[in-house]
C-alpha positions as CSV (number, residue, x, y, z in Angstrom):
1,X,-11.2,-11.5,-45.5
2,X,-9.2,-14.3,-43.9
3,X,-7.2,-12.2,-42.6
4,X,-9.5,-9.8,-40.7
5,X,-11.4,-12.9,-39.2
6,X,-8.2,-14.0,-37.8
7,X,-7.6,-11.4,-35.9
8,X,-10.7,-10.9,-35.1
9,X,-10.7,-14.7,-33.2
10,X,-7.3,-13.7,-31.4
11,X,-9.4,-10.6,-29.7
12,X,-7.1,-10.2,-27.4
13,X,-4.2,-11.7,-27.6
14,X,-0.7,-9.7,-27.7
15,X,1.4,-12.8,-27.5
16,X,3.2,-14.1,-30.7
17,X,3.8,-12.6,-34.2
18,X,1.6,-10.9,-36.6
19,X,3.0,-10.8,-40.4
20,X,2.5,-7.5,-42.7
21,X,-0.5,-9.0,-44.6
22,X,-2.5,-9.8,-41.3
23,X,-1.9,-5.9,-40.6
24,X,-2.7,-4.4,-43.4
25,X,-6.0,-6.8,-44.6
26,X,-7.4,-6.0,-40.9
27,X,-6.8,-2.3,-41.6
28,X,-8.2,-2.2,-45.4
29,X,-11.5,-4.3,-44.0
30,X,-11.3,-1.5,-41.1
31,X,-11.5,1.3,-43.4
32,X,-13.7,-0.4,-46.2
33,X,-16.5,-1.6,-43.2
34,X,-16.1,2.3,-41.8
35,X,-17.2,3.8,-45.1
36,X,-20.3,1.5,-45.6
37,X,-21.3,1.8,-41.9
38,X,-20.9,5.5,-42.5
39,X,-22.8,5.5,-45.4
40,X,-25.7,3.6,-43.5
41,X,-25.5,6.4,-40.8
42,X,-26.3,8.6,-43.2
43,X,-28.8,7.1,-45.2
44,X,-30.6,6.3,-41.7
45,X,-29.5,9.4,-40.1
46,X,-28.2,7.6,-36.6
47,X,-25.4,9.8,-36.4
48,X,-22.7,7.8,-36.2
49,X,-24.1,5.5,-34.0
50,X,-23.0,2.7,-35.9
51,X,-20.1,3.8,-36.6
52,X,-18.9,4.7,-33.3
53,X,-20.5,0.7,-31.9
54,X,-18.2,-0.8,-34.6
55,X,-15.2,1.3,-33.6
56,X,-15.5,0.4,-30.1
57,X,-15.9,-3.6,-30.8
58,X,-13.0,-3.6,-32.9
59,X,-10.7,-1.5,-31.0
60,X,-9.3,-3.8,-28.8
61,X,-8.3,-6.2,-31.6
62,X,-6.7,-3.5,-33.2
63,X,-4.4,-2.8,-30.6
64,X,-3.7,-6.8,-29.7
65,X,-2.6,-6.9,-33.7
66,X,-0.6,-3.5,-33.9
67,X,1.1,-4.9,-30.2
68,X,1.8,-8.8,-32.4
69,X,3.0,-6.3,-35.3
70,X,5.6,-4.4,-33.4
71,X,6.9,-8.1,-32.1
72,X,7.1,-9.3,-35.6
73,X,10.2,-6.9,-36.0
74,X,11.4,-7.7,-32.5
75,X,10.1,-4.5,-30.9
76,X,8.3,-4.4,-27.1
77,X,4.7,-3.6,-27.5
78,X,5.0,-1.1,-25.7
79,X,6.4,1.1,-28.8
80,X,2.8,1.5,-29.6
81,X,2.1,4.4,-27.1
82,X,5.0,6.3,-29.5
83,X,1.7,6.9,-31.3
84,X,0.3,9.2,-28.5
85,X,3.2,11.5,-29.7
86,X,1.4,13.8,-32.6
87,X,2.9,13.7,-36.1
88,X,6.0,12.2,-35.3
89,X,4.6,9.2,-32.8
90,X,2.5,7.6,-36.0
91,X,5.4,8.5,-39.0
92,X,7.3,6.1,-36.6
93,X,4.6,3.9,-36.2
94,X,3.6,3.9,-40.0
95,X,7.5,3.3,-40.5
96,X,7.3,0.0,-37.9
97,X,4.2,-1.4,-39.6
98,X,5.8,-1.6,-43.0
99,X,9.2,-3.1,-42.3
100,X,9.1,-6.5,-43.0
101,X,9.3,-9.6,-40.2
102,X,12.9,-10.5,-38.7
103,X,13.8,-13.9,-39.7
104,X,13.2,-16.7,-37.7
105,X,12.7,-16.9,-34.1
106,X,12.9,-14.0,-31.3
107,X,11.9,-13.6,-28.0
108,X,8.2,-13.6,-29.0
109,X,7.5,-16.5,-30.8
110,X,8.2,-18.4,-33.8
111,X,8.7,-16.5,-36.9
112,X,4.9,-16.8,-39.0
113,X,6.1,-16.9,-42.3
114,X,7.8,-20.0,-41.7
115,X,5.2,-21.7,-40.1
116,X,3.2,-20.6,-43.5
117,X,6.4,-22.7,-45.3
């Protein structure tokens, strides 16, 4: 849960490095708060309103750590609009987001896992 608060305090902020964990925690929380807010749409028949409220207040933090993720392997974050490409755009993506951190410094910051060390 440390994670997801963590990113959730760097709102927006697509400077520096994100590592895998931060990632993939904000994404699990993402899916697991999605399914209970679902779950309360239906029990109190809103339809989807929380859902969709939730979606929107966490989307910009999802892109600011998806943006720190692509610099964590020393890509621009611009390579996140490769998404908008169907299929292909988010195997790429997918395939970014799992490669692990380049060692030490690059042109975005200090590498986090040593800063960890």
């Amino acid at each position: 849960m440390n994670w997801y608060i963590a990113v959730l305090k760097k709102y927006a902020v697509f400077k520096g490095r994100a590592r895998r964990a931060e990632y993939w925690y904000f994404c699990l929380f993402n899916i697991l708060i999605a399914i209970a807010l679902g779950f309360f749409d239906g029990v109190l028949g809103t339809a989807g309103l929380l859902g969709t409220l939730y979606s929107l207040g966490v989307l910009l933090p999802g892109i600011a750590v998806t943006v720190r993720r692509l610099h964590d392997t020393s890509r621009s974050g611009w390579w996140i609009l490769v998404g908008l490409v169907p299929i292909v755009g988010l195997i790429v993506i997918l395939v970014f987001m799992v490669q692990d951190s380049k060692e030490g410094d690059n042109q975005y910051g200090p590498d986090p896992k040593e800063a960890l060390a």
